[in-house]
Z-matrix of the N, CA and C atoms (Angstrom, degrees):
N
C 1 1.444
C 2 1.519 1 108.35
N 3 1.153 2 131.85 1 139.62
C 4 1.369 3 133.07 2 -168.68
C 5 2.012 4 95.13 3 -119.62
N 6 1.103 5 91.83 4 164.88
C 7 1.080 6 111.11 5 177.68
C 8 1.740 7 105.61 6 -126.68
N 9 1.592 8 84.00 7 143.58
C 10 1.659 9 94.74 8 -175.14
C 11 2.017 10 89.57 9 -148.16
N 12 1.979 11 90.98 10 146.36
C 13 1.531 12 113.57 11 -173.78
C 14 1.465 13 103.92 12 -34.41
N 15 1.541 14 137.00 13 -58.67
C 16 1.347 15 148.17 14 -128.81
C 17 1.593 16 84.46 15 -119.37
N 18 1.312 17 111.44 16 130.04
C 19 1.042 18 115.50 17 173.95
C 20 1.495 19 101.25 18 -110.76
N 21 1.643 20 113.92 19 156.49
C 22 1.472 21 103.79 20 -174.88
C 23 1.402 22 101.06 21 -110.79
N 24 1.577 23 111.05 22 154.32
C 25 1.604 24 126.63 23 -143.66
C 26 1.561 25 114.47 24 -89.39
N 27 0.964 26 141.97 25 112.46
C 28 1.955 27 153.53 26 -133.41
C 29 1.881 28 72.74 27 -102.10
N 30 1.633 29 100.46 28 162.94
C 31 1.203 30 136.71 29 -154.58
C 32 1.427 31 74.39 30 -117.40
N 33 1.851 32 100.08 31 137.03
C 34 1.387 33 104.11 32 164.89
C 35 1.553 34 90.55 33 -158.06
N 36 1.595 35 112.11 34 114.20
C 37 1.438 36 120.40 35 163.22
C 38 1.520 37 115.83 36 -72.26
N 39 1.189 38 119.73 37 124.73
C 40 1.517 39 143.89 38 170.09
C 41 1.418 40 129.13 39 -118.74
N 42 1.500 41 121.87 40 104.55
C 43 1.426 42 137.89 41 163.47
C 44 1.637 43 114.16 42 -75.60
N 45 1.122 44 98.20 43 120.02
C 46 1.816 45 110.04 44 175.28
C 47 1.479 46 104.25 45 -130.91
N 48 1.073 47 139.24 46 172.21
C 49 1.607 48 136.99 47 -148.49
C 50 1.937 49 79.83 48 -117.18
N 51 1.080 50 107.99 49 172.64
C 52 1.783 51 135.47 50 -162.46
C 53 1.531 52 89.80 51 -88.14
N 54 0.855 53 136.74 52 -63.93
C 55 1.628 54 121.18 53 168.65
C 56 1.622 55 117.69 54 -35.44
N 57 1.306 56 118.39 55 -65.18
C 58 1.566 57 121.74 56 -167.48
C 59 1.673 58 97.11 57 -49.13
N 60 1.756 59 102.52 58 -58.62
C 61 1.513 60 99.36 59 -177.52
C 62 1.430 61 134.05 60 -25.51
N 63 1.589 62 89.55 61 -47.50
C 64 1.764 63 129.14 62 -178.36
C 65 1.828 64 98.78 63 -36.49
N 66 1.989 65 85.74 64 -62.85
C 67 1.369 66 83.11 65 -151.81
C 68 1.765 67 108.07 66 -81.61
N 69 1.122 68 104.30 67 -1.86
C 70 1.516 69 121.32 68 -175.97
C 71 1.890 70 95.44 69 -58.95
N 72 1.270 71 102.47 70 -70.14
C 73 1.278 72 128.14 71 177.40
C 74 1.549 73 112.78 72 -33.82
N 75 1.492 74 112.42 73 -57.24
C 76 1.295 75 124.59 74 -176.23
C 77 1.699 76 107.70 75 -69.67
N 78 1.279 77 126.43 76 -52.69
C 79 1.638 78 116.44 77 167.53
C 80 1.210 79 110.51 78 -45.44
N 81 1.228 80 121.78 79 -56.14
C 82 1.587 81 125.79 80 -177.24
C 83 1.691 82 106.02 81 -44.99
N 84 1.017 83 101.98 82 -53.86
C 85 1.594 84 107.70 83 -177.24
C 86 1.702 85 120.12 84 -59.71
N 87 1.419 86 90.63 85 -30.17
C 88 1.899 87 96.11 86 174.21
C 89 1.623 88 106.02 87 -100.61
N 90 1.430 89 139.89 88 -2.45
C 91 0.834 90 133.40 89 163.52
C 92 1.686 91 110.81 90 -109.22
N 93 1.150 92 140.31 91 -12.00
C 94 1.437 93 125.24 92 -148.34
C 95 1.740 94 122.29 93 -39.17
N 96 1.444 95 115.83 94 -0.22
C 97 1.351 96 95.79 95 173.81
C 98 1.540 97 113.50 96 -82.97
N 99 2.004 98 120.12 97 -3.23
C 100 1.359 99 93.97 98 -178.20
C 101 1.573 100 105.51 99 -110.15
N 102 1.260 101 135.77 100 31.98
C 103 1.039 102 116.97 101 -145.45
C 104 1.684 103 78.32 102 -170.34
N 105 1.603 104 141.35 103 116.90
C 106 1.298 105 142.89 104 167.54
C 107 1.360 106 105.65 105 -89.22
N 108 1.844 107 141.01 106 -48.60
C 109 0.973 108 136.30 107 164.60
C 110 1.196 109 113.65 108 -117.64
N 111 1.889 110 114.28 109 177.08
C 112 1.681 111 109.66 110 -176.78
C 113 1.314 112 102.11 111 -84.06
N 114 2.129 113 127.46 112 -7.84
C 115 1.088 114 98.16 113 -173.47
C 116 1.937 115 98.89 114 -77.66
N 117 1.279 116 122.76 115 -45.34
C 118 1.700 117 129.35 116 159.87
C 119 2.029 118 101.34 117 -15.61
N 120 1.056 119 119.11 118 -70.86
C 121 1.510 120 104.36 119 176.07
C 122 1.663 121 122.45 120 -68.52
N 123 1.185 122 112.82 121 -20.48
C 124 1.743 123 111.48 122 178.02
C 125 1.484 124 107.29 123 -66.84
N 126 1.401 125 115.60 124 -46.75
C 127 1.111 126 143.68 125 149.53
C 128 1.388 127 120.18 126 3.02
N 129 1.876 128 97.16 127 -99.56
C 130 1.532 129 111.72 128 158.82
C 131 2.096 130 114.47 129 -55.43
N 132 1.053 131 111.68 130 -30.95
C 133 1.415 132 87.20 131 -178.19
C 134 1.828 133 117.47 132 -78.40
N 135 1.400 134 106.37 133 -17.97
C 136 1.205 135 102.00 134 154.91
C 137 1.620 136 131.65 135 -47.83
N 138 1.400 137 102.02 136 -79.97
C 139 1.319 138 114.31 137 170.43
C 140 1.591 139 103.77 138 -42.18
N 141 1.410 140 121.67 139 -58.80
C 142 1.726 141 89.99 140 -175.19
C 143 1.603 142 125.56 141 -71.69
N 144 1.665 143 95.83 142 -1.79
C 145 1.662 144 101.22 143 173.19
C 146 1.517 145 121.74 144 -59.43
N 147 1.530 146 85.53 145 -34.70
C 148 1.742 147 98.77 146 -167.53
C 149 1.814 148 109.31 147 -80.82
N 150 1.767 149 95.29 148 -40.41
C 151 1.501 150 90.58 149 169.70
C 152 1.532 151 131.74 150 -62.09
N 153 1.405 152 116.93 151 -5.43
C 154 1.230 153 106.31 152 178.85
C 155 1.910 154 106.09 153 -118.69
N 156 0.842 155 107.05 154 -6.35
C 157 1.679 156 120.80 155 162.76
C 158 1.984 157 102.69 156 -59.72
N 159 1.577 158 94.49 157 -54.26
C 160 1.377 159 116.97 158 166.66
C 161 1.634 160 131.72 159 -34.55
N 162 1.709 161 100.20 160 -43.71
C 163 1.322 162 137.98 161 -175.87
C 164 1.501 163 101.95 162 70.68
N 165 1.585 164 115.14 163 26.32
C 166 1.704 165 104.25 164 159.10
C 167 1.677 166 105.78 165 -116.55
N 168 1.325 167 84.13 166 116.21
C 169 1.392 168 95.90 167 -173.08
C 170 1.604 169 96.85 168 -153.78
N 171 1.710 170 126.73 169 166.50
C 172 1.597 171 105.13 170 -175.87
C 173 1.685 172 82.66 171 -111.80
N 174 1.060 173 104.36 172 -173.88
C 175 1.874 174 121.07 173 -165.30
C 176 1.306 175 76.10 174 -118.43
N 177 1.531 176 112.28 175 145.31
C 178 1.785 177 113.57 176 168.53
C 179 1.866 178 96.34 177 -98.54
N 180 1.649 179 84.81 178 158.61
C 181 1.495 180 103.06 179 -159.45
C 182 1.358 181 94.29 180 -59.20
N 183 1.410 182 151.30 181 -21.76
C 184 1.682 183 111.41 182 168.09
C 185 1.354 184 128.76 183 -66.07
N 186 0.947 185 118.06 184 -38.60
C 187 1.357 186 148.08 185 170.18
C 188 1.455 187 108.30 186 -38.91
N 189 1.952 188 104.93 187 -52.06
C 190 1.303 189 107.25 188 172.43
C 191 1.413 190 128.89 189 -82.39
N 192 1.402 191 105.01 190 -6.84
C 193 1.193 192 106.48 191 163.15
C 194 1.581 193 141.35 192 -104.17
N 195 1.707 194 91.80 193 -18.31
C 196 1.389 195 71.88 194 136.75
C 197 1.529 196 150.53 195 -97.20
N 198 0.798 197 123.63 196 -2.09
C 199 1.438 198 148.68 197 133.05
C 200 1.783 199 117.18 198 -3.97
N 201 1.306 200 91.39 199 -56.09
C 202 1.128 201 109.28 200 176.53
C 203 1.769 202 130.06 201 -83.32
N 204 1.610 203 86.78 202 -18.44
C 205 2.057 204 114.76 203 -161.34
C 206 2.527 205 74.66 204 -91.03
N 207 1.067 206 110.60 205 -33.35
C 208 1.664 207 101.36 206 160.59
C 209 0.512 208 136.32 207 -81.52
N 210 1.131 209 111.23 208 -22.49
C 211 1.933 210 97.44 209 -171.81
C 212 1.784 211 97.76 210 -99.72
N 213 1.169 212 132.22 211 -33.80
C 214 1.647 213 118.41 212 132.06
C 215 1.677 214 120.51 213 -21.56
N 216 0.988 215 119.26 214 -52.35
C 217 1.318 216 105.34 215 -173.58
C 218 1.802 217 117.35 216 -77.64
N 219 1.500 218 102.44 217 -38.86
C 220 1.582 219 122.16 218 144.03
C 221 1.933 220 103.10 219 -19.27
N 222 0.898 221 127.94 220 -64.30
C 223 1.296 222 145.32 221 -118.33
C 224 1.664 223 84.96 222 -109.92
N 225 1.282 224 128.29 223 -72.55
C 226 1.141 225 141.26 224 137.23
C 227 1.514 226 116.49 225 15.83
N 228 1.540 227 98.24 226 -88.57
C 229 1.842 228 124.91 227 175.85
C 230 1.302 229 84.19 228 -45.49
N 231 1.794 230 141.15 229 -86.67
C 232 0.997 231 125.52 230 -130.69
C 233 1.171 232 129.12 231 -61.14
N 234 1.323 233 114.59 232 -18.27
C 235 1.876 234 141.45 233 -168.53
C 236 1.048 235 92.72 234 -100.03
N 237 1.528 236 143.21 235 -16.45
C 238 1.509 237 124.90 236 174.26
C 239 1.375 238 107.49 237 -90.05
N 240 1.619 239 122.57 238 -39.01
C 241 0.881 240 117.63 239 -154.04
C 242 1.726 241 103.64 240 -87.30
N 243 1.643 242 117.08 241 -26.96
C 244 1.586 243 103.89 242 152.39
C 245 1.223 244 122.93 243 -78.11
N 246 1.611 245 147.42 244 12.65
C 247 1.416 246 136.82 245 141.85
C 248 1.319 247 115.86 246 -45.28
N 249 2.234 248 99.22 247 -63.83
C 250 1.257 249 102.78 248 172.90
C 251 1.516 250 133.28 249 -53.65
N 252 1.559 251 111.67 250 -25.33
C 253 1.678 252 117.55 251 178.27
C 254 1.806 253 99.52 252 -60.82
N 255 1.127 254 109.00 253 -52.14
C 256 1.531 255 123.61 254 -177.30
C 257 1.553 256 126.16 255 -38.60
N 258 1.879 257 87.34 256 -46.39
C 259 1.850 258 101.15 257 -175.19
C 260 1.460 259 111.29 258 -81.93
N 261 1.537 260 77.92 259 -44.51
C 262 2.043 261 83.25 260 173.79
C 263 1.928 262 111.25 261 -64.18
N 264 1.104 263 126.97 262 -43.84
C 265 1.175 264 110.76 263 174.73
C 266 1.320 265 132.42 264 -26.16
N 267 1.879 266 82.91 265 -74.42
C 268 1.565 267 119.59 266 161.37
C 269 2.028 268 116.42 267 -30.84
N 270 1.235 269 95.62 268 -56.39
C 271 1.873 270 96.47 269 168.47
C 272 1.452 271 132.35 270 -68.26
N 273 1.163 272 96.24 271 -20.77
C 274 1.511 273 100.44 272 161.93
C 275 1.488 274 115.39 273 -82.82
N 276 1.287 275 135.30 274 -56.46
C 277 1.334 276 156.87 275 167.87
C 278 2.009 277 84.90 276 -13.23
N 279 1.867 278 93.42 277 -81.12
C 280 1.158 279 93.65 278 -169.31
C 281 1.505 280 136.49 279 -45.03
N 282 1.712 281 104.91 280 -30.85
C 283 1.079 282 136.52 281 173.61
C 284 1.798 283 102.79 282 -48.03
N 285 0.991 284 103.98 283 -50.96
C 286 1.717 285 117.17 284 -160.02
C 287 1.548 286 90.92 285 -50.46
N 288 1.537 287 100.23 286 -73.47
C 289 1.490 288 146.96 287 -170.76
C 290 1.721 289 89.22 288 -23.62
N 291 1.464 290 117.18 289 -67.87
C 292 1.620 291 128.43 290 -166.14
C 293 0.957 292 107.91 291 -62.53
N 294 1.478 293 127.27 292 -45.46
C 295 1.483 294 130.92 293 -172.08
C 296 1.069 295 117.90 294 -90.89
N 297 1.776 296 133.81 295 -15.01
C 298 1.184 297 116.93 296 134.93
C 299 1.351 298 136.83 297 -94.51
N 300 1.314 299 112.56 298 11.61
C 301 1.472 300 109.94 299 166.46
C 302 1.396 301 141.87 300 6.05
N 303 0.965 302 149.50 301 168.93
C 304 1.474 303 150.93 302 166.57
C 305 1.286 304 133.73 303 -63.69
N 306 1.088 305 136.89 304 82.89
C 307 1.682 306 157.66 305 177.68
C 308 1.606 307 99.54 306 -57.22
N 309 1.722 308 109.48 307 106.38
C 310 1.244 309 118.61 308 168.25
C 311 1.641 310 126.64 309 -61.11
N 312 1.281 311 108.91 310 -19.59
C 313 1.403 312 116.91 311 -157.54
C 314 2.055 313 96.79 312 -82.69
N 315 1.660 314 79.99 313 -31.23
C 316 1.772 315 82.78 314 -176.71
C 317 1.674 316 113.50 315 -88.96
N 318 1.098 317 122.38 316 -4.69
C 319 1.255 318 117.52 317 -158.87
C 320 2.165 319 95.80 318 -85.49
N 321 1.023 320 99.29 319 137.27
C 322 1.424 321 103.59 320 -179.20
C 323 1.556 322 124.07 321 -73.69
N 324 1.280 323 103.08 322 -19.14
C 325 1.451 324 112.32 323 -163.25
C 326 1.605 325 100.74 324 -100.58
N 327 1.372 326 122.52 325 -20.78
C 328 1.236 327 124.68 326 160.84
C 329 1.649 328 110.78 327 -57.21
N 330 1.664 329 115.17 328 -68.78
C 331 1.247 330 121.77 329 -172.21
C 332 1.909 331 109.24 330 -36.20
N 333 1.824 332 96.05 331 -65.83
C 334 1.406 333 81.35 332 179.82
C 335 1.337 334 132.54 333 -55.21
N 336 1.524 335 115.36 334 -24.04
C 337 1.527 336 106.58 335 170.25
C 338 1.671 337 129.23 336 -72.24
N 339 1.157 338 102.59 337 -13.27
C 340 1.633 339 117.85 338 165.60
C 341 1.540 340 105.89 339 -83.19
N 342 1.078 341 123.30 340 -27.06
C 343 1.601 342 110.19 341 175.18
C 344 1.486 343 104.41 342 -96.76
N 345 1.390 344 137.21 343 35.08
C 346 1.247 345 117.84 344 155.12
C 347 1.389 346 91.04 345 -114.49
């Protein structure tokens, strides 16, 4: 048996209900420049069925952009939200710092300078 580039195309009977046909018919009719017959689109919707089952398929550029307009904002959040970890630390720290402050009555080096 030899093999040759073009393979020739196997017979495959397919039942779809009178609606699908319908609408088969009707894309075809608003597109006919990409698609010459419905078996030519059953065809391609296979193959792109499988490619995206697959997960190779491309994302169209809105999709990819926004995509992208998140994970920016992702990116965004994360740098704000360690400024804020930073300031807030920092305010408590200080917080500590004020509210326990330095008590004159205890400090030793005060007393002795009041008793000379």
């Amino acid at each position: 048996m030899t093999s040759t580039s073009k393979q020739s195309p196997v017979r495959l009977n397919l039942r779809i209900p009178p609606d699908e046909r319908n609408q088969i018919d009707y894309f075809l009719s608003q597109h006919p420049h990409k698609w010459a017959s419905a078996n030519e689109f059953i065809r391609a919707a296979v193959g792109n069925y499988i490619a995206f089952l697959n997960g190779n398929y491309k994302i169209p550029d809105l999709e990819q952009q926004r995509l992208n307009q998140l994970i920016e904002g992702f990116h965004g959040l994360s740098s704000t939200i360690g400024s804020l970890e930073s300031v807030l630390i920092s305010g408590f720290e200080s917080l500590m710092h004020v509210t326990r402050g330095s008590n004159y009555l205890l400090d030793q080096s005060m007393h002795e300078d009041r008793e000379l």
